[in-house]
N, C-alpha and C positions, 0 to 999 in steps of 0.2 A: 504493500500500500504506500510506503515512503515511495519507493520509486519512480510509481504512477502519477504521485502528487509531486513529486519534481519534474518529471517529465510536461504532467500538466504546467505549470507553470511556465515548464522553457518555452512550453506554444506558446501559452498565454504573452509572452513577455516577445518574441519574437512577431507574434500576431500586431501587440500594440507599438513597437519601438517601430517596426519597416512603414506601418501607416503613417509614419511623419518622418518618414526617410532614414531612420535611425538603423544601427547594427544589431542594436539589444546589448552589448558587452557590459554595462555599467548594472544592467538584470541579471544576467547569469554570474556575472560576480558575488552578485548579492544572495542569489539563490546558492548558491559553491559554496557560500559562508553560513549561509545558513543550514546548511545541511553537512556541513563541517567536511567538507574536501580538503584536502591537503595543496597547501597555498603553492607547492611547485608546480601544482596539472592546473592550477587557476588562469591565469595569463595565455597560457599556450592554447587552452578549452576556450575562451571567450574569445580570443582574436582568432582562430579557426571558425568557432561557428558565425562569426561579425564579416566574416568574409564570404560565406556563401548569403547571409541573410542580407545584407549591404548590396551583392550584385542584385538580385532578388527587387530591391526597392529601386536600384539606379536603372534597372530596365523597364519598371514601370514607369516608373516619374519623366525617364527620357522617348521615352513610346508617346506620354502624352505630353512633349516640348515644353515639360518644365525644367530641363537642364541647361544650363550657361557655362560652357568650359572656361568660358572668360574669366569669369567669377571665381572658380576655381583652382585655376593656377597659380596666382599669388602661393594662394597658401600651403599647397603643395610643393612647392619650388624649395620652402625650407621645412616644414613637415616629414614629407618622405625621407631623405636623412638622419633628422634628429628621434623618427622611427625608430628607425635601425637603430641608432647610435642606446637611448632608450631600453631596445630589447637586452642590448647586449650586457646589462648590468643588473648582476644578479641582488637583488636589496635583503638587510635580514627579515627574518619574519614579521617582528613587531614595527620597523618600519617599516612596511610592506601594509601594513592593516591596516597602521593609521592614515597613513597615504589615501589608500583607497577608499576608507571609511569617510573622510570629506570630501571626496570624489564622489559620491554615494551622495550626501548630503546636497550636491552641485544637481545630481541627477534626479533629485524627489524637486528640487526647486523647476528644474528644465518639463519634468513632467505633466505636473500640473499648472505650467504658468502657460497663457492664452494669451496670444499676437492680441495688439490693441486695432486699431482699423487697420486691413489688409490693403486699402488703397489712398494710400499713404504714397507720396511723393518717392522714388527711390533718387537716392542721392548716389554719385560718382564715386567708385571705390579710392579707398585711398591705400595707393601700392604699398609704400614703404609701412606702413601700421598690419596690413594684411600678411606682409613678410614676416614680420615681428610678431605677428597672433601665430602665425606656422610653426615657427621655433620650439614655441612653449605650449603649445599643443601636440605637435610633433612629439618632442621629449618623455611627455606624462602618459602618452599613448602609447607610445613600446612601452615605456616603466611598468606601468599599470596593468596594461593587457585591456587597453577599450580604444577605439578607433576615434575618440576626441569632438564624434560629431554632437555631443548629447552638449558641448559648451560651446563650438562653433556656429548651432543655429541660433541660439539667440543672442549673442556677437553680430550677425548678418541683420539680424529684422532689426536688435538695437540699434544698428549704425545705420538703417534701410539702405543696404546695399544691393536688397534682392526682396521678390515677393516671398511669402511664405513658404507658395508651392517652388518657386526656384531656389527657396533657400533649403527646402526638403531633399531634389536632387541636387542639389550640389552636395549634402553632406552625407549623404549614400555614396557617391563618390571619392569622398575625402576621407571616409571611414575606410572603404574600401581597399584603398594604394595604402593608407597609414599601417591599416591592418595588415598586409601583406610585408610591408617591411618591419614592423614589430615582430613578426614573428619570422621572417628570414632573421634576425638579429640573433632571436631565440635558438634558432636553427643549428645559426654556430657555434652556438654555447651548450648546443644540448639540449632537450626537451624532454617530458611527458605528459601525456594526453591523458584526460581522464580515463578510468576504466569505460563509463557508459558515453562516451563521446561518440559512439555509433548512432545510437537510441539520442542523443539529446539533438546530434545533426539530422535526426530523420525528424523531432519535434519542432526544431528551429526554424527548419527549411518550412515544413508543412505553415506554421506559424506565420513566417515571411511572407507567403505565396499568396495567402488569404490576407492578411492585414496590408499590403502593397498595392494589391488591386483594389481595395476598398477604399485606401486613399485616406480615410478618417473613419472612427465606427460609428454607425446609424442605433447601436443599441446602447443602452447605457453606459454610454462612454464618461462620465464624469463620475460613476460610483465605480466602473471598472479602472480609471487613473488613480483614481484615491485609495482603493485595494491595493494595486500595486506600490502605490507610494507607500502603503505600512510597511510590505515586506522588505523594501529597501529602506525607509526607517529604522527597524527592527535589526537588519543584519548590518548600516553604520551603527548601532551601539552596540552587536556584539564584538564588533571588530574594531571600537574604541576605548570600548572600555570592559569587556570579558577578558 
């Protein structure tokens, strides 16, 4: 029954993170901690499934010409890098918890917080600041093992750099390349996957595929965000203060 109700949740969390272009990695961390994983398969398990659930959302959101590579590239130019760079440093445990545990706390705020008017004037990106957001995005994303899109979308609507729906694919995207170099980084130093990382990439995927084409949920989607947000609630203070 544990199982199932992990399992259920990677859908669950994978379903609601791809309908707003996300990877889910900052979920399944949270889920990994709550169900007490062993924090060396945590990183490697979340940036593998963020990477199939990521493409998942970049090809719906770019199917329906909400993607700007434009927009995109800044950040990636010093992201994917500091990806890598990121992956490659192995942190001890307890720093490793706390790290992630306000990473966590960044992700209940990303959750439930609601773009104000969506047509809102978009302003001219500003290069050299989008370089500088890549950096330290880039970095925490191999560290951590999340693909950084859960703090770069509302960076993009703060600054109105992009609409909502383009600020969705664009960080399906940026998840996506970050994810991939976080864990090449991993790669060189070693890895291992979870045990049920079979079973959670057949939950992720399923999750993604539904929650991507849906774009946003039509069913109680404000008591299903707030569910979610207790359990990542719940697992930053097991991992700041257990």
């Amino acid at each position: 029954m544990e199982e199932i109700l992990f399992l259920g949740l990677v859908f669950l969390m994978a379903m609601l993170y791809s309908s707003v272009g996300h990877g889910g990695a900052s979920g399944y961390l949270a889920l990994m901690a709550l169900f007490s994983l062993p924090p060396e398969v945590m990183r490697p398990s979340a940036l593998l499934l963020n990477i199939f659930v990521s493409s998942i959302a970049l090809f719906s959101y770019a199917r329906n010409s909400h993607f700007r590579f434009n927009l995109l590239l800044p950040f990636i130019i010093t992201s994917v890098p500091m990806a890598f760079v990121g992956g490659l440093i192995n942190t001890n445990t307890k720093v490793y918890k706390i790290i992630l545990g306000l990473f966590l706390l960044i992700a209940i705020v990303r959750l439930v917080y609601h773009p104000g008017n969506q047509t809102r004037e978009i302003r001219k990106m500003n290069i050299p600041a989008a370089l500088i957001i890549g950096v330290f995005l880039g970095f925490f994303s191999g560290l951590i093992g999340i693909g950084g899109g859960i703090i770069l979308s509302p960076v993009i609507i703060f600054l109105r750099w992009g609409t909502v729906k383009e600020t969705a694919g664009v960080s399906a995207a940026f998840i996506l390349v970050n994810s991939i170099a976080g864990i090449g980084g991993q790669m060189s130093q070693g890895f291992q996957l979870a045990p049920e990382i079979g079973w959670m990439l057949g939950a992720a995927v399923a999750g993604g595929l539904i929650g991507s084409h849906i774009g946003s949920f039509k069913f109680s989607e404000k008591s299903l965000k707030y569910a979610l947000s207790l359990v990542l609630m719940f697992a930053s203070y097991k991992l700041l203060f257990v």
